[in-house]
N, CA, C and O atoms as a GROMACS GRO file, in nm:
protein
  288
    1UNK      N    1  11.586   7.183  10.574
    1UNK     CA    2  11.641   7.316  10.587
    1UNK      C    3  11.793   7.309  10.596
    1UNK      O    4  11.837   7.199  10.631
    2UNK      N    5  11.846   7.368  10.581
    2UNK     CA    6  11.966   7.428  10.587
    2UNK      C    7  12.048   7.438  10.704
    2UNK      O    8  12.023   7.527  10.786
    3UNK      N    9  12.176   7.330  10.729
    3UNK     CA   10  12.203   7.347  10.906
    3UNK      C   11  12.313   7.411  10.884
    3UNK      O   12  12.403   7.375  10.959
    4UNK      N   13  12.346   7.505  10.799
    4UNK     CA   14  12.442   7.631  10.829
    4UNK      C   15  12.394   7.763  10.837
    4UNK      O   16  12.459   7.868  10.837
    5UNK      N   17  12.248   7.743  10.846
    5UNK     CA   18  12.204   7.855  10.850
    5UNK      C   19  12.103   7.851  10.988
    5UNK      O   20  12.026   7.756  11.008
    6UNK      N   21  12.113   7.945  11.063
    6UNK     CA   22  12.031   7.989  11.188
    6UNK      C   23  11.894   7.958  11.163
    6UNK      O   24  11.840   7.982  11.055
    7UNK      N   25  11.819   7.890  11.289
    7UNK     CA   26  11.667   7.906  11.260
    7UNK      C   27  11.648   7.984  11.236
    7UNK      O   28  11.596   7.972  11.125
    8UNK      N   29  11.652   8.097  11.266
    8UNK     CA   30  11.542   8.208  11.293
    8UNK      C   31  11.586   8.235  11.160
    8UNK      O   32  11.486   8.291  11.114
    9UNK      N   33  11.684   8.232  11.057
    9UNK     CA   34  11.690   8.257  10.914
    9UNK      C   35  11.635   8.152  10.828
    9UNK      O   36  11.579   8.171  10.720
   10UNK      N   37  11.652   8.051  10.880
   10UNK     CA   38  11.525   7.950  10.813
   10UNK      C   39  11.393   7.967  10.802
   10UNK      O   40  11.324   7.951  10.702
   11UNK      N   41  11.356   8.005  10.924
   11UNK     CA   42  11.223   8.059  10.934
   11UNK      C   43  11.163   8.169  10.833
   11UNK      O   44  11.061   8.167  10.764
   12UNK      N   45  11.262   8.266  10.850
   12UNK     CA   46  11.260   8.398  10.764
   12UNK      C   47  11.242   8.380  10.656
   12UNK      O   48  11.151   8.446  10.605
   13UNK      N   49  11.331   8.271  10.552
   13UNK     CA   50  11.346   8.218  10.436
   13UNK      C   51  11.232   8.141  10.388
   13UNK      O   52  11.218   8.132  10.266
   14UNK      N   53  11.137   8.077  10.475
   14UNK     CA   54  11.043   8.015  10.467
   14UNK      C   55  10.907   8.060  10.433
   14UNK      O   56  10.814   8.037  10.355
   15UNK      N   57  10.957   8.164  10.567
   15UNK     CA   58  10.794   8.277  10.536
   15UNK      C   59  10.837   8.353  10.384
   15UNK      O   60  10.746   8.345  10.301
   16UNK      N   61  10.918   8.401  10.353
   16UNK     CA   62  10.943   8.460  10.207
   16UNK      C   63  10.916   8.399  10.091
   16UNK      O   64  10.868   8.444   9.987
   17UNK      N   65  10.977   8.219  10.139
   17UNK     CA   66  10.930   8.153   9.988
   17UNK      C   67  10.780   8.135  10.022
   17UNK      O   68  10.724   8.128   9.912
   18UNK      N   69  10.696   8.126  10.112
   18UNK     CA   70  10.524   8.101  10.117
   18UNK      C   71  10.470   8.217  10.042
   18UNK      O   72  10.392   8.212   9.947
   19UNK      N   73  10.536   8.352  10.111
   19UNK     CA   74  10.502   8.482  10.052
   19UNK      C   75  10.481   8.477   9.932
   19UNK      O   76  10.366   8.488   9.890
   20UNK      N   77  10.592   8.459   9.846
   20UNK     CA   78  10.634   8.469   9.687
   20UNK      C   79  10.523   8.367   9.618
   20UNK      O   80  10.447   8.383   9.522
   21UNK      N   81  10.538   8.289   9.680
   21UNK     CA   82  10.434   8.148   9.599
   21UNK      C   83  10.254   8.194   9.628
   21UNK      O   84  10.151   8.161   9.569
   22UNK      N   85  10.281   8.278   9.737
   22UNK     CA   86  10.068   8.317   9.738
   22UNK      C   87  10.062   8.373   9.643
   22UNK      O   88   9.973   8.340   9.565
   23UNK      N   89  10.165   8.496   9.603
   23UNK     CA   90  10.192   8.621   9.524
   23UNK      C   91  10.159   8.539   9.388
   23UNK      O   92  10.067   8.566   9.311
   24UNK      N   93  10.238   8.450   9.375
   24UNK     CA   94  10.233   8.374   9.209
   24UNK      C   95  10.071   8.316   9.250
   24UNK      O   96  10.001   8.316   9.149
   25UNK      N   97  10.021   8.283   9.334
   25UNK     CA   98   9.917   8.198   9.284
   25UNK      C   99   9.811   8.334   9.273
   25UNK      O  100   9.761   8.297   9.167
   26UNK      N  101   9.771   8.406   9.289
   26UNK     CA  102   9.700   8.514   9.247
   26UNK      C  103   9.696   8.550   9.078
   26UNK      O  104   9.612   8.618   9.020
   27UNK      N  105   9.809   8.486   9.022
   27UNK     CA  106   9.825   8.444   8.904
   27UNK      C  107   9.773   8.369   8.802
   27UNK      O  108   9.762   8.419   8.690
   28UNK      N  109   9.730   8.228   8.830
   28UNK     CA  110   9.731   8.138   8.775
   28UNK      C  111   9.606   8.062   8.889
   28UNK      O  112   9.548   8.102   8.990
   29UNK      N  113   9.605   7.942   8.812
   29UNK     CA  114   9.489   7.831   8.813
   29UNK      C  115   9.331   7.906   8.838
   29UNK      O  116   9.293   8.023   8.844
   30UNK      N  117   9.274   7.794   8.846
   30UNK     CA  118   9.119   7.838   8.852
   30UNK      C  119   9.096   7.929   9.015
   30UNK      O  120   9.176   7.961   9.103
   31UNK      N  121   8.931   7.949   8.997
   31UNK     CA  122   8.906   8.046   9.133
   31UNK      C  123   8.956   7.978   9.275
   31UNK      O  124   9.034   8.003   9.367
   32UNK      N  125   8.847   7.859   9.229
   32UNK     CA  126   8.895   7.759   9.379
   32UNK      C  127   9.004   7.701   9.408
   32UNK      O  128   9.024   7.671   9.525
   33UNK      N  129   9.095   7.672   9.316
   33UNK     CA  130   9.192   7.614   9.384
   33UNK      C  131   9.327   7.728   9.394
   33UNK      O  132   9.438   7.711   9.444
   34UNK      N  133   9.278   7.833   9.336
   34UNK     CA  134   9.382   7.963   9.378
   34UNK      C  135   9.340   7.979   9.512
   34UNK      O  136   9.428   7.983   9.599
   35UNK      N  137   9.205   7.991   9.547
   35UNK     CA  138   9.186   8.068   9.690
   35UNK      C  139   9.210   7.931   9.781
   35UNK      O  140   9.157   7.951   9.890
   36UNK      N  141   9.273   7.793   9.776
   36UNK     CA  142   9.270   7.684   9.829
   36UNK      C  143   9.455   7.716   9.817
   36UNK      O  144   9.513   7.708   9.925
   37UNK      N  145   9.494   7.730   9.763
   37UNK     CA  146   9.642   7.727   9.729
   37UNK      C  147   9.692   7.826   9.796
   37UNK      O  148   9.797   7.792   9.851
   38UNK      N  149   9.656   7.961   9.818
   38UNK     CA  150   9.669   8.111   9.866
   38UNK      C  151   9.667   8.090  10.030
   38UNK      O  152   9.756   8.127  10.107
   39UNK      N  153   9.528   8.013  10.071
   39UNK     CA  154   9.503   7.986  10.202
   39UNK      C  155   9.601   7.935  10.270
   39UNK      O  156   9.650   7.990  10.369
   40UNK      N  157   9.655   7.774  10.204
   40UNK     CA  158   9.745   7.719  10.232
   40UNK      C  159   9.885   7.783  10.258
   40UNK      O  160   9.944   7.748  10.360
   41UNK      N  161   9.926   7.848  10.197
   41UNK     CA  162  10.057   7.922  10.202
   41UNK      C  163  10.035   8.019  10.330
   41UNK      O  164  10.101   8.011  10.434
   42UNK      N  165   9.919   8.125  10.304
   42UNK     CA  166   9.939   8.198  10.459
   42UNK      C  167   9.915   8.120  10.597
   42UNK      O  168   9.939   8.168  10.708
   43UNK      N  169   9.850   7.953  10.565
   43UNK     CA  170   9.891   7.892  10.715
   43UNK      C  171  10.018   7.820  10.762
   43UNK      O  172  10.048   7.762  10.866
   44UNK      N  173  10.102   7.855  10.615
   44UNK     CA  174  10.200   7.803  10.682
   44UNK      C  175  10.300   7.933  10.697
   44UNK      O  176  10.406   7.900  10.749
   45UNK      N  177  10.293   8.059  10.667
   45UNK     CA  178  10.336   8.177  10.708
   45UNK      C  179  10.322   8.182  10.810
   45UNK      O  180  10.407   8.221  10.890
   46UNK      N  181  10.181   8.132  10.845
   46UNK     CA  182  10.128   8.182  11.036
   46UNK      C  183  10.232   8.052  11.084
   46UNK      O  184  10.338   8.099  11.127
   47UNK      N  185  10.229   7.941  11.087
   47UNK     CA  186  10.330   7.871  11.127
   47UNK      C  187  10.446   7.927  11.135
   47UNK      O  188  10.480   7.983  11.239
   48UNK      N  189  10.488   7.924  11.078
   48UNK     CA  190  10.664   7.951  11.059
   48UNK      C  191  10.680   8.090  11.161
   48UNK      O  192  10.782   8.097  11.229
   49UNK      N  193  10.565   8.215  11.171
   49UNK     CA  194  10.567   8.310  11.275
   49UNK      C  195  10.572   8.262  11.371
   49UNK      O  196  10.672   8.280  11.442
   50UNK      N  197  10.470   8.184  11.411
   50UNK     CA  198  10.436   8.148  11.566
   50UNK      C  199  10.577   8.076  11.601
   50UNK      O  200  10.621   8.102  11.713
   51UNK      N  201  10.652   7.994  11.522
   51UNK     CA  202  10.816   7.956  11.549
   51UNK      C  203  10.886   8.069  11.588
   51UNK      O  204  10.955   8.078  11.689
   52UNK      N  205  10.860   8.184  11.479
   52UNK     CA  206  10.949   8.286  11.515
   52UNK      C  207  10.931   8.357  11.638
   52UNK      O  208  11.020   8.437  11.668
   53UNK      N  209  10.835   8.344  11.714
   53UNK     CA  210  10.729   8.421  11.794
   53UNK      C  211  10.864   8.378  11.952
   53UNK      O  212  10.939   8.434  12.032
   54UNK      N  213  10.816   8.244  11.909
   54UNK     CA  214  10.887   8.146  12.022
   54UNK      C  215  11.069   8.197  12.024
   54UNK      O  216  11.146   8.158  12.112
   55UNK      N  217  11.102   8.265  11.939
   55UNK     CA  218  11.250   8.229  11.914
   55UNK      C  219  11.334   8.375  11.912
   55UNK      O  220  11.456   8.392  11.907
   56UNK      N  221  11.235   8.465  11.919
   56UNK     CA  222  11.285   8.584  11.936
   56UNK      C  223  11.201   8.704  11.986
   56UNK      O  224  11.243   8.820  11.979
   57UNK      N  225  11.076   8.668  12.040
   57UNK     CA  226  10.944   8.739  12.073
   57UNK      C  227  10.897   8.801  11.977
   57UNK      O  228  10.967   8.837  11.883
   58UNK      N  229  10.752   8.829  11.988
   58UNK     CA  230  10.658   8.895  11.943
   58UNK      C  231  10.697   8.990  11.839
   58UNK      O  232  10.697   8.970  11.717
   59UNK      N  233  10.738   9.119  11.917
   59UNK     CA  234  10.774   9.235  11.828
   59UNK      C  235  10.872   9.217  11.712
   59UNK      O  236  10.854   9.256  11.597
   60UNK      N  237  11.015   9.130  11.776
   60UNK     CA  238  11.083   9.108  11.675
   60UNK      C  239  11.016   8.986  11.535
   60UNK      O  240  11.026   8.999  11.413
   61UNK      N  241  10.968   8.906  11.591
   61UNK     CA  242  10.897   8.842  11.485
   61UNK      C  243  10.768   8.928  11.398
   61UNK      O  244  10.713   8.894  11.293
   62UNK      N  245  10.756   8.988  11.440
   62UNK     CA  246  10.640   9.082  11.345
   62UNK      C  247  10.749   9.178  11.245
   62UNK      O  248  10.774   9.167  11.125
   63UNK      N  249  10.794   9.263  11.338
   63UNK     CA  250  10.928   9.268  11.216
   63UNK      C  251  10.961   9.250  11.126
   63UNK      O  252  10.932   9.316  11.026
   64UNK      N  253  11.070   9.109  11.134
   64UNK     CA  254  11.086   9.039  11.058
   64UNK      C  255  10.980   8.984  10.939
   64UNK      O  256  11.019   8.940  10.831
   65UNK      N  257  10.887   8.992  10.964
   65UNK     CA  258  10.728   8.935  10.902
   65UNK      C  259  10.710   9.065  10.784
   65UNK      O  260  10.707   9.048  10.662
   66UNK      N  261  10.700   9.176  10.845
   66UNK     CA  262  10.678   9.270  10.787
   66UNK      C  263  10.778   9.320  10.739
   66UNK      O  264  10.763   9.442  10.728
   67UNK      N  265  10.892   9.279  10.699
   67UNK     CA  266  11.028   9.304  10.575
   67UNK      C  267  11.007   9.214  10.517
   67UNK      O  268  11.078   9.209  10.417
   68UNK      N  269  10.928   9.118  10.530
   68UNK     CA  270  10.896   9.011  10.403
   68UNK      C  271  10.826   9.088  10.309
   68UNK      O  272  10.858   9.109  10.192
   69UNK      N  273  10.716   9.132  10.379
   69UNK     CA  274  10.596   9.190  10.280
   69UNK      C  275  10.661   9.312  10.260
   69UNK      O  276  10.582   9.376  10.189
   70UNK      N  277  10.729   9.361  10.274
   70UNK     CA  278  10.815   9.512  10.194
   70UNK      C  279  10.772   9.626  10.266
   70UNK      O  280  10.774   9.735  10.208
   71UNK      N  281  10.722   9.616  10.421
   71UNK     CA  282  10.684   9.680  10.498
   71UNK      C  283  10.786   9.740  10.546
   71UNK      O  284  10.876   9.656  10.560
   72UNK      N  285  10.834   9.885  10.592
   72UNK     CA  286  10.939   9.930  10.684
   72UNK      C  287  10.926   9.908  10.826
   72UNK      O  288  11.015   9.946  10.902
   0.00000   0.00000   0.00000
């Protein structure tokens, strides 16, 4: 990661690129290894939250979570 940039924007940046990459795999390859590829990415979304969880609480990490997904 990036040490000019703040965790908690690393984090952010992280959950966005997992986001983008489930988004593409809904796309492409076969059944099973899309829904194996898809899985993978939202456990490491849930990761990278539960960091954020720790680093700025709850509410603000949901937040943040939910301007990924284009949520207001």
């Amino acid at each position: 990661m990036d040490t000019g940039m703040s965790e908690v924007a690393q984090l952010r940046k992280q959950i966005e690129a997992e986001y983008i990459a489930a988004q593409r795999g809904l796309e492409g390859l076969a059944v099973t290894a899309r829904h194996q590829f898809i899985t993978a990415r939202m456990e490491n979304m849930d990761r990278y939250h539960r960091q954020l969880i720790e680093l700025v609480g709850e509410e603000q990490a949901i937040q943040m979570v939910a301007r990924v997904f284009g949520t207001p």
